[in-house]
N, C-alpha and C positions, 0 to 999 in steps of 0.2 A: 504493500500500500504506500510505503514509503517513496519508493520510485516512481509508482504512477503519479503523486501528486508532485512530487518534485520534476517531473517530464510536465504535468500542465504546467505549472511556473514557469518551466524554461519554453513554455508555449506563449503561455500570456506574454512575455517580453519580448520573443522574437518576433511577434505581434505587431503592441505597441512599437517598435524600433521603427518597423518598417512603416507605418503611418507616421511616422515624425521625419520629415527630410532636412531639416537644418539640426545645428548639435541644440542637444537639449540638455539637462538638469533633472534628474528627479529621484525617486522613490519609489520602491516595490509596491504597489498598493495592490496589486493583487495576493501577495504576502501577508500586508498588513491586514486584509478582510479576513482572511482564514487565522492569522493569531487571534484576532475579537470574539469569531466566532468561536473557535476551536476553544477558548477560555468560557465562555456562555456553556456551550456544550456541556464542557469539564463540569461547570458547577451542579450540570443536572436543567438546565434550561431545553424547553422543546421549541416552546411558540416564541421563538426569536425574529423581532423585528429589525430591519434596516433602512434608513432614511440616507441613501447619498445623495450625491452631488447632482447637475446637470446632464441628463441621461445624455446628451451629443460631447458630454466630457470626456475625455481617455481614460484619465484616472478615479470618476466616478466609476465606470461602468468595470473596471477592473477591482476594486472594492470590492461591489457587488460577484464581480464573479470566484472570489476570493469569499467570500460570504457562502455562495454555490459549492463549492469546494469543501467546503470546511463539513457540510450536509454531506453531502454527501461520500466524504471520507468513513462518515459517523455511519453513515446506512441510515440517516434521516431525509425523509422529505422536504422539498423547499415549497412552504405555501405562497405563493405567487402574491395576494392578498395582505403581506407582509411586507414587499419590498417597495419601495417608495421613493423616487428620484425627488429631492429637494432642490435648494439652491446656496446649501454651504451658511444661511445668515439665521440670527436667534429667530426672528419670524416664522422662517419653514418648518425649523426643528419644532415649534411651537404647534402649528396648524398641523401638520404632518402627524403629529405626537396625539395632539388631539384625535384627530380622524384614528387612527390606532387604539387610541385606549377608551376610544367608544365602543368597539366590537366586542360582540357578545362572550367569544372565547377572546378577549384579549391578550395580548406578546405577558409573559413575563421579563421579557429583556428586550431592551433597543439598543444595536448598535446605530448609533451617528456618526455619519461620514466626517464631520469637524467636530471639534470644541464646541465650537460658537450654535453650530446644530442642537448639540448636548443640551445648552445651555436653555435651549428652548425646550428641549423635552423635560428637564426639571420643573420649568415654570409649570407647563401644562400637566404632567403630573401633581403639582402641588395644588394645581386651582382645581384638582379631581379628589385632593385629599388622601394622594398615595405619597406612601414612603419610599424614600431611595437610599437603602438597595432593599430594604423590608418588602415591598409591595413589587417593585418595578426595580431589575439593574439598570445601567446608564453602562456603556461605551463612548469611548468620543474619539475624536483622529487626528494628531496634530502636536499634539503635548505644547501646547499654549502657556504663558502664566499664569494665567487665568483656571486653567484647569485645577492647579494644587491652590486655588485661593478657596471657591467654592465652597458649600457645603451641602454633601460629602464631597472629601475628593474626589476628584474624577478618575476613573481609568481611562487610559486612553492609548492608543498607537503613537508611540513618537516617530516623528521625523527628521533629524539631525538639519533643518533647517540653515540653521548658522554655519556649517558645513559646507551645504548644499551650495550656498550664497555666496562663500568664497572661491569654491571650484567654479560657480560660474563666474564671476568675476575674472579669474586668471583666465579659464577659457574666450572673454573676449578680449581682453589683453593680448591673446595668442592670434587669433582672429584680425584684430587691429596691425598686429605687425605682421600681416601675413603669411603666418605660421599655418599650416593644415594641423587640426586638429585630432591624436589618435585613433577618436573614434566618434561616432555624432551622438551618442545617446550613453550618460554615466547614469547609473540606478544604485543608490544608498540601501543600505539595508534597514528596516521598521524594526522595531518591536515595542513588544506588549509592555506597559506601566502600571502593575496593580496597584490600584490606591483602595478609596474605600467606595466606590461608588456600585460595585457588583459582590455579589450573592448568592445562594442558592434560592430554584425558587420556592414560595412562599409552601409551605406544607413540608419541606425536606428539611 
């Protein structure tokens, strides 16, 4: 199982590369869906929900399939009815979250594709009268400062952002003096940051 899922990864990327024709910057985010999930999973989560990004996004829609993956490593279903393209701002995570923790067999976990998504699923959980992680876990993506200020903390997928931002920076600096660059597309590695925001679900 091990290899098959590490052969999709190295599918998801050979993927994405080839849809990016200038050099690019980024992170595994088909990686990082499957550590949120695979951590949900772990705790005994079934009805797991996910709110990404802009479904014509790259890296939204690799999330999600990183979400997909994670199911079905498990030998669980992926209920369609649970996945939900937002738009990355407290707003969607907000309405999104809502529309979610309206239905009848409601998620006991939502991964959100950002922080700032997160940060809306908190609200709307609260103004429903659930707890987090008692009631409802939280995921978030990004590792923000914002995340460890919250309360609870968040869990979340980091991104070595500050990293990120410097290799690109030298990258156009290489670019500017005419330099070909080794290769057009670097991808960072994610991982998981448990804090306090997830749980098992509620009965376990």
């Amino acid at each position: 199982m091990k290899n098959q899922t590490e052969s999709l990864e190295h599918a998801s990327v050979r993927q994405y590369c080839k849809a990016v024709r200038v050099p690019t910057i980024g992170a595994n985010n088909w990686s990082g869906g499957l550590l949120a999930t695979r951590h949900l999973i772990g705790l005994g989560h079934r009805r797991i929900a996910i709110i990404s990004g802009p479904a014509d996004v790259l890296c939204s829609r690799a999330r999600v399939a990183g979400f997909r993956s994670a199911h079905e490593e498990a030998g669980l279903p992926v209920d369609a009815s649970l996945a939900r393209y937002g738009n990355f701002h407290v707003g969607g995570g907000d309405e999104h979250a809502t529309s979610l923790l309206a239905l009848d067999d409601r998620p006991t976990a939502i991964f959100a594709g950002s922080d700032m998504q997160a940060i809306g699923v908190y609200r709307a959980a609260r103004r429903l009268g659930l707890d987090i992680p008692g009631d409802l876990s939280v995921i978030g993506y990004d590792n923000l400062p914002v995340a460890e200020w919250i309360g609870p903390a968040l869990t979340t997928v980091n991104q070595p952002l500050r990293d990120m931002a410097g290799t690109a920076t030298r990258m156009l600096l290489d670019l500017a003096r005419g330099a070909e660059p080794p290769t057009t597309r670097i991808d960072f590695v994610t991982e998981l940051v448990v804090r306090e925001s997830t749980a098992p679900p509620p009965g376990r």
